[in-house]
GUNU-345136 format. One record per residue (C-alpha): residue in three letters; x, y, z. Coordinates in Angstrom, 3 decimals. Example, Ala and Ser with C-alpha at 12.3 -4.5 7.8 and 13.67 -1.06 7.14 Angstrom:
// residues 2
ATOM  code        c1        c2        c3
ATOM   ala    12.300    -4.500     7.800
ATOM   ser    13.670    -1.060     7.140
// end
This chain:
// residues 292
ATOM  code        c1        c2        c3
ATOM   unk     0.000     0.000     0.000
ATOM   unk     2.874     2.565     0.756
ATOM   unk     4.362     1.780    -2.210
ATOM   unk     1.836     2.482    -4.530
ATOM   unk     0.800     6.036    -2.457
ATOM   unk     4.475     6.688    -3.069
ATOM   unk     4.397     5.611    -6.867
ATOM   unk     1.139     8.057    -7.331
ATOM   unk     2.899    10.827    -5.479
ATOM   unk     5.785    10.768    -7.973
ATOM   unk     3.735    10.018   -11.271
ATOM   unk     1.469    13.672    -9.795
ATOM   unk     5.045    15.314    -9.369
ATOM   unk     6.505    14.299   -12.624
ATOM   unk     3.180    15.240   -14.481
ATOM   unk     4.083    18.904   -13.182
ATOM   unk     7.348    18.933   -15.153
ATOM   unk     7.141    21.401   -17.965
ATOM   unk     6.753    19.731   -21.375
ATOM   unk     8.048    22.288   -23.227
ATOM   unk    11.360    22.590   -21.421
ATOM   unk    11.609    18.827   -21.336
ATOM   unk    11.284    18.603   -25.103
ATOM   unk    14.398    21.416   -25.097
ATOM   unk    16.700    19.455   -23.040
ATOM   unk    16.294    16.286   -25.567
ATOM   unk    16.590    19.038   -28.666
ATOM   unk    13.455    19.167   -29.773
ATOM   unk    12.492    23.114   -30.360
ATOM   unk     9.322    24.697   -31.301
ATOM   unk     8.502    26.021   -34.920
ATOM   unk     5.973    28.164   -33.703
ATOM   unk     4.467    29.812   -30.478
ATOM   unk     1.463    31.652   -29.561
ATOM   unk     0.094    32.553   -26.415
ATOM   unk    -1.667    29.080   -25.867
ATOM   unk     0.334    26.731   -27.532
ATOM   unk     3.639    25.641   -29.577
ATOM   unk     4.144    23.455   -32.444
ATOM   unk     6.762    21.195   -32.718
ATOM   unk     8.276    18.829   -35.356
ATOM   unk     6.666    15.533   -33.595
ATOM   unk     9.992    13.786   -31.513
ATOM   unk     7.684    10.484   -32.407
ATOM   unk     8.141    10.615   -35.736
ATOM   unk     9.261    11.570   -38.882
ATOM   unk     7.710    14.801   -40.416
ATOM   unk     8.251    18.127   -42.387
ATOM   unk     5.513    20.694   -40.830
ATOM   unk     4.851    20.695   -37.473
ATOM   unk     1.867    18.820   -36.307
ATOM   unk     2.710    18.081   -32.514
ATOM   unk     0.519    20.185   -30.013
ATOM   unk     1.791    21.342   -26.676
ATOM   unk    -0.741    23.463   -24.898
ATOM   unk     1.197    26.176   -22.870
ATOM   unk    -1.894    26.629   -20.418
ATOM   unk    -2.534    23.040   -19.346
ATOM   unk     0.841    21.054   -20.017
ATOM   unk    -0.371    18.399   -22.271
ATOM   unk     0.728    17.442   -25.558
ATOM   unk    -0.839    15.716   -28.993
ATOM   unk     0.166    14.581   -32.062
ATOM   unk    -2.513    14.994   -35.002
ATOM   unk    -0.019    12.715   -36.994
ATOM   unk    -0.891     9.642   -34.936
ATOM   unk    -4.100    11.104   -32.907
ATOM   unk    -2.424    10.465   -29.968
ATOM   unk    -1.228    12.752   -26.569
ATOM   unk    -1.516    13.131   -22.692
ATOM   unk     1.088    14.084   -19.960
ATOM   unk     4.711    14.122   -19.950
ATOM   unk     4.811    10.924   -18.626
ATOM   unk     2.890     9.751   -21.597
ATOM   unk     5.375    11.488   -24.150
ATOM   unk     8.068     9.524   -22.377
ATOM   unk     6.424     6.532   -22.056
ATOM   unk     6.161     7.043   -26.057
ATOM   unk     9.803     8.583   -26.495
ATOM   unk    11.583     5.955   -24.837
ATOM   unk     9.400     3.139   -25.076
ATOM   unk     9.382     2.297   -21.598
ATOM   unk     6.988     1.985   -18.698
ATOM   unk     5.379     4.160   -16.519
ATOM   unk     8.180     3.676   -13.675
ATOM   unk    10.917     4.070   -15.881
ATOM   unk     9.590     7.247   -17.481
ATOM   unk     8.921     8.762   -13.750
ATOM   unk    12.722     7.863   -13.025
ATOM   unk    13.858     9.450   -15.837
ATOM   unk    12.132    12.751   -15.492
ATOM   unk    13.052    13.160   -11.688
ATOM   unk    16.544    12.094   -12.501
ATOM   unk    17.007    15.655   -14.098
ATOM   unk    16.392    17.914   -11.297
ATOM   unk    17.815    21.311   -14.262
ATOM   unk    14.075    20.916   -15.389
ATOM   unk    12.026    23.355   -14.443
ATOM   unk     8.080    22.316   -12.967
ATOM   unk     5.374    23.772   -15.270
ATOM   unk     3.542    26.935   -13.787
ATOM   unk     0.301    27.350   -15.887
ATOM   unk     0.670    31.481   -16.847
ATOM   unk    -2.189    33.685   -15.077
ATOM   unk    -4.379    34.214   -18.159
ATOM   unk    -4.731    38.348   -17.877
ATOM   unk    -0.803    38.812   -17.709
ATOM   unk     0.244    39.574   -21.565
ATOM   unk     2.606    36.616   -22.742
ATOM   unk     6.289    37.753   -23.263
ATOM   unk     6.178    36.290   -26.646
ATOM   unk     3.036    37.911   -27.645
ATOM   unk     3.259    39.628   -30.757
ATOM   unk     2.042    42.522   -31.869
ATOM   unk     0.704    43.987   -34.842
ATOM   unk     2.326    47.729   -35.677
ATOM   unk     1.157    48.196   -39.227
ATOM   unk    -0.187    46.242   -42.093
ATOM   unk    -0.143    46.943   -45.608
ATOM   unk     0.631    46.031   -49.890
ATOM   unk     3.670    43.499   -50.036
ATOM   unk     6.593    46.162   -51.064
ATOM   unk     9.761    45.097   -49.141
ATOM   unk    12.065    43.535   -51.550
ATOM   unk    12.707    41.109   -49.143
ATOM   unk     9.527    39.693   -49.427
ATOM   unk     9.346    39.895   -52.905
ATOM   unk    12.733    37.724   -52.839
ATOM   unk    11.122    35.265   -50.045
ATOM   unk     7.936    34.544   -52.729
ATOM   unk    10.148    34.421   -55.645
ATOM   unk    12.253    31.358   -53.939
ATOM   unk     8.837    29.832   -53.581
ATOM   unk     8.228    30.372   -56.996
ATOM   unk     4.886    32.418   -56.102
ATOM   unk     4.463    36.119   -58.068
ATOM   unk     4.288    38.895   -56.604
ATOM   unk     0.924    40.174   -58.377
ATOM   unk    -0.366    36.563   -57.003
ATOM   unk     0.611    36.794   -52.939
ATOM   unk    -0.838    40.476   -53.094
ATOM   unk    -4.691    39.212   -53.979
ATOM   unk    -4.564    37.199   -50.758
ATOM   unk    -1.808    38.685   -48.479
ATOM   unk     0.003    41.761   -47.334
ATOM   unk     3.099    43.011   -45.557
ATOM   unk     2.788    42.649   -41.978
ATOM   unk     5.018    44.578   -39.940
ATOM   unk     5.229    43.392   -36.052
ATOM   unk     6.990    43.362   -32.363
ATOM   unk     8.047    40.219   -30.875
ATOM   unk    10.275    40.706   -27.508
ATOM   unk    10.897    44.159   -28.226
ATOM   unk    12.334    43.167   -31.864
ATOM   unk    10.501    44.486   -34.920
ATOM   unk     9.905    41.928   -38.070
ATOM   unk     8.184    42.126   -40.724
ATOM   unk     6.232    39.483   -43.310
ATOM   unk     4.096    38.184   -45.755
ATOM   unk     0.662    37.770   -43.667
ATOM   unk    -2.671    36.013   -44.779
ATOM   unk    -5.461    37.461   -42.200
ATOM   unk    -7.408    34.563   -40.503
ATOM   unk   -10.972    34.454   -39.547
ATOM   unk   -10.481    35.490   -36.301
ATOM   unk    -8.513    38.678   -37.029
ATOM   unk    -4.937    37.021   -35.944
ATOM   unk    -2.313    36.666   -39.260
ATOM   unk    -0.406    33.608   -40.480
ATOM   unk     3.216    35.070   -40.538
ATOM   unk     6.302    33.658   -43.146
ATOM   unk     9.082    35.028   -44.234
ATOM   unk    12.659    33.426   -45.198
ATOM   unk    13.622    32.363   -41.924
ATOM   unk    10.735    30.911   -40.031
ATOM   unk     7.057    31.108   -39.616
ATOM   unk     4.749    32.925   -36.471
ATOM   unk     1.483    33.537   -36.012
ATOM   unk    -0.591    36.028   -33.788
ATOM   unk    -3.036    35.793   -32.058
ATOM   unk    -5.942    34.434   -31.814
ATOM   unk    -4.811    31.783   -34.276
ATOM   unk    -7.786    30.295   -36.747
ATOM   unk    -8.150    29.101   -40.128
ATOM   unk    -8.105    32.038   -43.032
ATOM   unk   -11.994    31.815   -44.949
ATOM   unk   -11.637    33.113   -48.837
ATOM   unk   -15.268    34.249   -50.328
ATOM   unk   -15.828    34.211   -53.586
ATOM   unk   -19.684    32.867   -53.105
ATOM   unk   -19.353    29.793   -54.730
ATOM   unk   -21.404    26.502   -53.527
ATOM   unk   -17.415    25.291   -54.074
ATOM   unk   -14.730    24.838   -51.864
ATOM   unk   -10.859    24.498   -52.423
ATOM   unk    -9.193    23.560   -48.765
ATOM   unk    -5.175    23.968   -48.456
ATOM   unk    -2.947    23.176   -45.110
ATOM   unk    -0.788    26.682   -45.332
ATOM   unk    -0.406    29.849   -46.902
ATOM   unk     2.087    28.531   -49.612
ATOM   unk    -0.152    25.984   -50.881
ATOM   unk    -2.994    28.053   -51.506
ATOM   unk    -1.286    30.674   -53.422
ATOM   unk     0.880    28.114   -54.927
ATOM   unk    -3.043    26.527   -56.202
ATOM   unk    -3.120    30.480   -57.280
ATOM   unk    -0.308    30.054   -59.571
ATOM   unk    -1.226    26.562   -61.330
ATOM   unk    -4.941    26.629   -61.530
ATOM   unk    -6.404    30.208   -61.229
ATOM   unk    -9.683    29.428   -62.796
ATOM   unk   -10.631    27.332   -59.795
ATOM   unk    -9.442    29.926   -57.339
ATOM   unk   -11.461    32.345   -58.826
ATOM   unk   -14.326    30.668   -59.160
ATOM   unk   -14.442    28.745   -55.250
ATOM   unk   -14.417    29.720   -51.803
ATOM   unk   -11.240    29.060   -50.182
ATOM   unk    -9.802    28.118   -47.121
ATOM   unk    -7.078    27.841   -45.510
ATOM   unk    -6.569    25.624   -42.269
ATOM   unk    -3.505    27.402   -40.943
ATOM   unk    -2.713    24.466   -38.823
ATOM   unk    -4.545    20.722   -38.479
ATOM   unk    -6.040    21.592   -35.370
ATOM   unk    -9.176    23.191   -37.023
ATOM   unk    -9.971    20.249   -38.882
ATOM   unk   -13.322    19.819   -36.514
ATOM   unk   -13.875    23.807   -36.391
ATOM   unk   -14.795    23.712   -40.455
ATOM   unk   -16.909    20.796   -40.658
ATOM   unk   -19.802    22.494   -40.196
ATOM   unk   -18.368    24.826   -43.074
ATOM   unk   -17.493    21.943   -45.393
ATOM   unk   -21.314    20.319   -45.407
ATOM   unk   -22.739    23.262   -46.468
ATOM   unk   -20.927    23.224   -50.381
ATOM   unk   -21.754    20.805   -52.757
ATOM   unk   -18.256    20.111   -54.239
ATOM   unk   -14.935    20.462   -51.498
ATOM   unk   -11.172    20.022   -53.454
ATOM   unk    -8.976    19.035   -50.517
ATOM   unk    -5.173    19.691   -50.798
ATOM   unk    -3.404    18.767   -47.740
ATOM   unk     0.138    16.943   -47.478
ATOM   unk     1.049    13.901   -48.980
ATOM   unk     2.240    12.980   -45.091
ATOM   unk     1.111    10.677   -42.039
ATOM   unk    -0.581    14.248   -40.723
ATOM   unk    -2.024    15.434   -44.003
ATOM   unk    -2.953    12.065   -45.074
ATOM   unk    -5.250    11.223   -41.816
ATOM   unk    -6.898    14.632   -42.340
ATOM   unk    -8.123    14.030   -45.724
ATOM   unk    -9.172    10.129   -44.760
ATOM   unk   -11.077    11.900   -42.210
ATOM   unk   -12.804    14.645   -44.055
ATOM   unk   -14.018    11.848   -47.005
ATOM   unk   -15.352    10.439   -44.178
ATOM   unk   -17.426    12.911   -42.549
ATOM   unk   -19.251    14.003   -46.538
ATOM   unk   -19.183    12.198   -50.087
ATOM   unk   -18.971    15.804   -51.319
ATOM   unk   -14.974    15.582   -50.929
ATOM   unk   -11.923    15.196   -53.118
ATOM   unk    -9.117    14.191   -52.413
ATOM   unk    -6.516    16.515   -55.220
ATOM   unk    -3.157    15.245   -53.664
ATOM   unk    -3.161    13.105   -56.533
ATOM   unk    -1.848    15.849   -58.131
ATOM   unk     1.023    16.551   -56.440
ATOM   unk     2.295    13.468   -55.687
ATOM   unk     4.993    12.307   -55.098
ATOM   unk     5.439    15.509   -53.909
ATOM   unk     4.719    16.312   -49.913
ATOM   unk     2.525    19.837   -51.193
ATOM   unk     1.616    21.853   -53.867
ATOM   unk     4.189    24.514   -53.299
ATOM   unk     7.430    21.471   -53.490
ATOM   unk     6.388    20.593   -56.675
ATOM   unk     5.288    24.244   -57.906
ATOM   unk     9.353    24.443   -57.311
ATOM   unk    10.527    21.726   -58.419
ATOM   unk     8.942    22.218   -61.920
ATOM   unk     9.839    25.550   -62.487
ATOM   unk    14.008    25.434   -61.343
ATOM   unk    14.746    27.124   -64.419
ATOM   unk    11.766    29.360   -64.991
ATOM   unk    12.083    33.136   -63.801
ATOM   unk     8.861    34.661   -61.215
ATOM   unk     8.914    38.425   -61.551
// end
């Protein structure tokens, strides 16, 4: 009896032990933060965009690539492939980590950013960014604009696709940010059609090689896997939905799951393959062709 009250006192302990910081101290970093959450290149698998969910308010983690998450003892368990006892040792072995502190909700988040000005893509470094992605100019400024912002006193600026909560979808050369609150970004063109991409990229990449069906659907664009369920309700209300998501473990379960949920779907990636998106193989075919 006293030694399973002591083996539930530890497992509560180590479930305190920030995730986040964990994750750091093994080299895993994340691509992305917001106030709530960060997104991480999943340390249980193999992937390209980040699809593993840490939730900054209640320290638990999931992966949308294999619909799976819980506690840090759980992404042990999973890391190491051990047991419960062994993955308790081995996060109170390492007394450097830090215990998680959920963050008092009013207080602004030191990585908040903030919004100083938006407006037409102009900065030739921009320009450059879409041109190594093979996407015009005249193309990204239909959809997107230049989005100058703070982050920890530092101002940055990029190409930003508004979402339909108000927050932006940030990229430029060296890394992608959102701000907040995150959503998916809704496109109306008041068609009873629907084109769905994962990113920003894709969709203006789908701008580039098929404009006609651009112009002539409503668009969205998830912004992240994580609003899968939040446009479902969206989805069953057009009569013809083109879905171009990833040709990976993440993108692949998202489209098996929306052909699920209405025989209205279609799955496009088909026609990138055997390319992971639209925007790889948008690049890959035109190497020697010039974007102005």
């Amino acid at each position: 009896m006293r030694r399973e009250i002591s083996i539930s006192k530890s497992c509560e302990s180590a479930r305190n032990i920030c995730i986040v910081k964990t994750l750091a101290k093994l080299g895993h970093f994340p691509s992305r933060t917001s106030e709530k959450e960060a997104w991480f290149l999943s340390p249980l698998r193999s992937e390209t965009q980040a699809s593993f969910n840490v939730s900054l308010r209640k320290n638990l983690w999931y992966d949308f690539g294999i619909g799976k998450g819980g506690s840090i003892i759980d992404l042990i368990m999973a890391m190491k492939s051990c047991a419960i006892n062994e993955a308790v040792q081995f996060l109170q072995a390492d007394t450097i980590i830090p215990y998680f502190i959920a963050p008092a909700p009013q207080l602004p988040s030191e990585s908040k950013i903030e919004i100083t000005a938006v407006g037409p893509l102009k900065h030739y470094a921009l320009k450059g960014y879409l041109r190594s992605r093979r996407i015009p100019v005249e193309v990204a400024r239909r959809y997107c604009k230049e989005v100058w912002y703070k982050l920890r006193g530092q101002e940055y600026f990029a190409v930003g696709l508004e979402n339909n909560l108000g927050g932006w979808e940030l990229r430029n050369k060296y890394y992608k940010n959102s701000s907040s609150p995150k959503s998916y970004s809704f496109i109306d063109h008041s068609s009873n059609r629907l084109v769905v991409t994962e990113g920003i990229l894709d969709f203006l990449t789908l701008a580039v090689l098929n404009e006609g069906l651009l112009n002539t659907s409503d668009g969205i664009v998830l912004n992240s896997l994580a609003f899968l369920t939040d446009i479902k309700k969206i989805i069953s209300e057009y009569h013809e939905i083109f879905l171009f998501l990833d040709n990976d473990p993440a993108g692949e379960k998202a489209t098996t799951l929306l052909l699920r949920f209405s025989a209205n779907v279609t799955d496009c990636s088909g026609f990138y393959h055997p390319y992971k998106d639209l925007n790889e193989k948008l690049i890959f075919n035109s190497k020697n062709i010039k974007v102005e």
